[in-house]
KEKE-3310 file (N, C-alpha, C; in steps of 0.2 Angstrom, whole numbers, plus 5000, padded with zeros to 4 digits):
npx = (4907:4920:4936:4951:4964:4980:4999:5017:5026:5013:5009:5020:5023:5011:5013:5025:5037:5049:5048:5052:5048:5032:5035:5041:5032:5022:5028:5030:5020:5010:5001:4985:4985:4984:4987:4991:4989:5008:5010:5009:4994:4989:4973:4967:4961:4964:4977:4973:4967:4980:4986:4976:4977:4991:4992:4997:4990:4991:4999:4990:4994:4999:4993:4998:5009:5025:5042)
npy = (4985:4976:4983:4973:4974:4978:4974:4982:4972:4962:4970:4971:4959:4955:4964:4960:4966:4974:4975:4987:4995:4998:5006:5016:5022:5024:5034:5043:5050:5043:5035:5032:5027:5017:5023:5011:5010:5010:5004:5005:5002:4998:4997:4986:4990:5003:4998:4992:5004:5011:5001:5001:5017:5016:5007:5006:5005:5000:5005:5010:5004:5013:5008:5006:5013:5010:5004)
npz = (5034:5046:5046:5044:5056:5051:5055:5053:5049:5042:5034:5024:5021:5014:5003:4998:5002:5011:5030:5032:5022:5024:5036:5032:5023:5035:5041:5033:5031:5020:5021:5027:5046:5062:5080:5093:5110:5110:5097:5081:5068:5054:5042:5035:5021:5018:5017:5001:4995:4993:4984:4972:4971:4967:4954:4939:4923:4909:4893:4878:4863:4848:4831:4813:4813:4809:4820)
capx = (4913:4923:4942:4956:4972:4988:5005:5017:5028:5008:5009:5026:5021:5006:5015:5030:5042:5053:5045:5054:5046:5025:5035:5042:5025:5019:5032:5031:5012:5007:4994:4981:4988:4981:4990:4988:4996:5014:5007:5004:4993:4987:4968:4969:4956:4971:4984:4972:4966:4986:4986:4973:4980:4998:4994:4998:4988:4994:4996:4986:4999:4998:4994:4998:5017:5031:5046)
capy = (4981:4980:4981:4969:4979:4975:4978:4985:4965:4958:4971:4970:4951:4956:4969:4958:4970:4971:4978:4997:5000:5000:5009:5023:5026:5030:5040:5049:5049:5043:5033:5033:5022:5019:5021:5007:5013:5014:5002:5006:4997:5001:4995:4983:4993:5007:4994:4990:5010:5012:4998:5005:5022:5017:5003:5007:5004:4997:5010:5007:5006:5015:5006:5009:5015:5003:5007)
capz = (5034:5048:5044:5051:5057:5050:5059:5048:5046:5040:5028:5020:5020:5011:4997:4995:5003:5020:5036:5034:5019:5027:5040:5028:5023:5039:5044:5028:5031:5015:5021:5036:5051:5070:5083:5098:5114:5107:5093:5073:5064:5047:5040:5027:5017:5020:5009:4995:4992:4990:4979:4969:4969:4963:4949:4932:4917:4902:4887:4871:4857:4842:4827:4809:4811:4812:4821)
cpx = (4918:4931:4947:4966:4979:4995:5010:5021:5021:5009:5013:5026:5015:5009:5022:5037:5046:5048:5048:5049:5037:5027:5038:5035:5020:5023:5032:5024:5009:5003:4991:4985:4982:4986:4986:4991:5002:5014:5006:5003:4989:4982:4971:4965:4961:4977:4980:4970:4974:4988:4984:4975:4988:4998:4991:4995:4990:4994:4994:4992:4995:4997:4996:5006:5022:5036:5052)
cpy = (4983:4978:4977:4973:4978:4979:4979:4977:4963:4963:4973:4963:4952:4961:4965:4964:4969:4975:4987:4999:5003:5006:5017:5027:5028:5036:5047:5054:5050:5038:5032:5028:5024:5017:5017:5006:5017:5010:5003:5001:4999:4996:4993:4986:5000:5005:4994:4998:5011:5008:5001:5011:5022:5010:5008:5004:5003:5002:5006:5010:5009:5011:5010:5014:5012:5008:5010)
cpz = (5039:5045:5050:5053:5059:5053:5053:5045:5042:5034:5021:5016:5012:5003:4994:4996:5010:5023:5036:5030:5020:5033:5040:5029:5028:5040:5040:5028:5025:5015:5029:5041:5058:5075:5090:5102:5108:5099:5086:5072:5060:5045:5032:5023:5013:5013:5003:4992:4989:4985:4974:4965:4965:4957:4944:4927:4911:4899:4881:4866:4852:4837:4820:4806:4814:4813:4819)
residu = (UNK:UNK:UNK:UNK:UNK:UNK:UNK:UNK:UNK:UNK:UNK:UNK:UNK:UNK:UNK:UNK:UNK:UNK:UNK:UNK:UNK:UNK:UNK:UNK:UNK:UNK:UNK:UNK:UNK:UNK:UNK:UNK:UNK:UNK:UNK:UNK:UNK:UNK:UNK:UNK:UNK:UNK:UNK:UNK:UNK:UNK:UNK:UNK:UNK:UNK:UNK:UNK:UNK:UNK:UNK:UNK:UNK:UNK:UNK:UNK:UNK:UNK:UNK:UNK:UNK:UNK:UNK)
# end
């Protein structure tokens, strides 16, 4: 599969957020990036592992005791 290589605007666009905050997370280096020349551009495979890794799952309520 090859990956298509987003700049950090396509993937703010993509998350619902402003352009600084893809460019946080590089700087923070909390996700892989490529640099191209002076360049970054971050693998969309790259966005949807961080996806992955920060959704939350529902919790299973308790049954049996009212509040």
């Amino acid at each position: 599969m090859r990956d298509r290589y987003l700049s950090a605007a396509q993937v703010a666009e993509l998350l619902g957020t402003t352009d600084r905050f893809p460019r946080r997370l590089v700087a923070e280096r909390r996700i892989k990036y490529v640099k191209v020349g002076r360049h970054v551009r971050i693998p969309e495979s790259v966005i949807q592992e961080y996806i992955d890794a920060n959704t939350v799952q529902p919790r299973r309520r308790r049954l049996g005791r009212a509040a």
